[in-house]
C-alpha positions as CSV (number, residue, x, y, z in Angstrom):
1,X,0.0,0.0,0.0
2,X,1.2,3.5,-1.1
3,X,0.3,6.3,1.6
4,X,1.0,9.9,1.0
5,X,-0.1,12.4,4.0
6,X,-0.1,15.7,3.6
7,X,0.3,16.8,7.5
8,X,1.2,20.0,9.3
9,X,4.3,19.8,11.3
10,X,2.1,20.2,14.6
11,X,-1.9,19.8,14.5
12,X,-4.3,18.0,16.1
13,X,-5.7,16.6,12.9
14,X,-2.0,15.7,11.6
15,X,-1.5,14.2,14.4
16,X,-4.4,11.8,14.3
17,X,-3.6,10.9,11.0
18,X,-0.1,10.0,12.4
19,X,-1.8,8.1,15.3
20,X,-3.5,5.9,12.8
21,X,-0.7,5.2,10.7
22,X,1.2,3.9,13.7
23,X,-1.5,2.1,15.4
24,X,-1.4,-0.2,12.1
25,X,2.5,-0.2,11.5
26,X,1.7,1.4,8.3
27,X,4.4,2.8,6.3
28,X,3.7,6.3,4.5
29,X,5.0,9.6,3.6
30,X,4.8,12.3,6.0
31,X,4.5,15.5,3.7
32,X,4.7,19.1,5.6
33,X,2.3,21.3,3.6
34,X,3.1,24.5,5.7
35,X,6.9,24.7,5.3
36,X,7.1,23.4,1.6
37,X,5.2,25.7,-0.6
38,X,5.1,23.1,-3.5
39,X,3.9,20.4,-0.9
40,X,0.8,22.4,-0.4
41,X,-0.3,23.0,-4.1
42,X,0.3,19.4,-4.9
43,X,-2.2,18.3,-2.4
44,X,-4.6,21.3,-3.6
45,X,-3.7,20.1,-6.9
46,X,-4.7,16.4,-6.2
47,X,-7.5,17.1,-3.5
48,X,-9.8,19.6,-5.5
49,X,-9.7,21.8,-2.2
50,X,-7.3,23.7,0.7
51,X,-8.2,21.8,3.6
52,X,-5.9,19.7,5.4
53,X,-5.0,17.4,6.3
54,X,-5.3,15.0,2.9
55,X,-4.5,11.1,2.8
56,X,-3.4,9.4,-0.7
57,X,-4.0,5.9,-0.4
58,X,-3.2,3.9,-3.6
59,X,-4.2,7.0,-5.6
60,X,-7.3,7.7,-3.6
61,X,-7.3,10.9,-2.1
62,X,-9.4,11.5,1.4
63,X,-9.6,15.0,1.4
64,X,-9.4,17.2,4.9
65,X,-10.1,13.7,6.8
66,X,-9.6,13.1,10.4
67,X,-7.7,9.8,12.1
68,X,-10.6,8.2,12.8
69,X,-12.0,9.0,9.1
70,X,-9.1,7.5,8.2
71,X,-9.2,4.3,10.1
72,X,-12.7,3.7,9.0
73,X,-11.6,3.9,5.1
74,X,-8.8,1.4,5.5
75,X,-11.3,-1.0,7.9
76,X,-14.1,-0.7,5.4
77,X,-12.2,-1.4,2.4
78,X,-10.1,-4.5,4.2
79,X,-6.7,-2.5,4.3
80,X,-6.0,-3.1,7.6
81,X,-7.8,-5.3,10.7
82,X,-9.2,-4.3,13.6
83,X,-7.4,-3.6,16.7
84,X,-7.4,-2.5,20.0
85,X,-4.4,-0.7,20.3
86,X,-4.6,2.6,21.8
87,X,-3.1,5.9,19.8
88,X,-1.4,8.6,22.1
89,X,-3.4,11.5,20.8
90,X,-7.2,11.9,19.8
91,X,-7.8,10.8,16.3
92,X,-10.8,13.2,15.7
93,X,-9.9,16.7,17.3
94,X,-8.3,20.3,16.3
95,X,-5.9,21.5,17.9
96,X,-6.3,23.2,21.5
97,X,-6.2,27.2,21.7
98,X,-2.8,26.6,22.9
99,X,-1.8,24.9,20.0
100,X,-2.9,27.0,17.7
101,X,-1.4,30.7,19.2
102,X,2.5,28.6,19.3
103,X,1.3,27.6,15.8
104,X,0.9,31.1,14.6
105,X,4.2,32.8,16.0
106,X,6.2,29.8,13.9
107,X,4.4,29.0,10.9
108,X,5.4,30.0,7.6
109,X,2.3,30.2,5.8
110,X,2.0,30.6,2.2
111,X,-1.7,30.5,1.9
């Protein structure tokens, strides 16, 4: 299985997204669409939309999905099994207030 992510360095979405793809030992590509200019108008490009974060999966793109969005696509189409292991971080939440205000005194954003 071929798995692009197009993540933030540090976002509660991302992070889900991350959660799920070590819950199931799955390798992918971790893509940083805030420092990398042409990283983020390759997944607008590919998505149709802005809205992160975006997960390529054998050249199906889940556009601004969650963890657990994420989970369920691999589950329902037999990807990955079931399991009970527990993820560090949410898979389905934003970032805290917190989060965001560091966020915005180190971002580079070019959108």
């Amino acid at each position: 299985m071929k798995i692009k992510a197009y993540l933030k360095p540090s976002c509660g979405w991302s992070n889900g997204v991350r959660a799920i793809m070590q819950k199931h030992n799955l390798a992918y590509e971790d893509i940083d669409i805030i420092n990398n200019r042409a990283n983020y108008a390759e997944m607008v490009e590919k998505s149709g939309q802005p809205l992160s974060p975006c997960v390529e999966i054998d050249g199906v793109m889940l556009a601004d999905v969650s963890g657990e969005e994420v989970e369920n696509y691999l589950l329902s189409n037999q990807l990955v099994r079931a399991s009970a292991a527990a993820t560090d971080v949410p898979t389905n939440a934003g970032c805290s207030d917190e989060e965001h205000a560091k966020m915005a005194t180190k971002t580079i954003r070019f959108f």
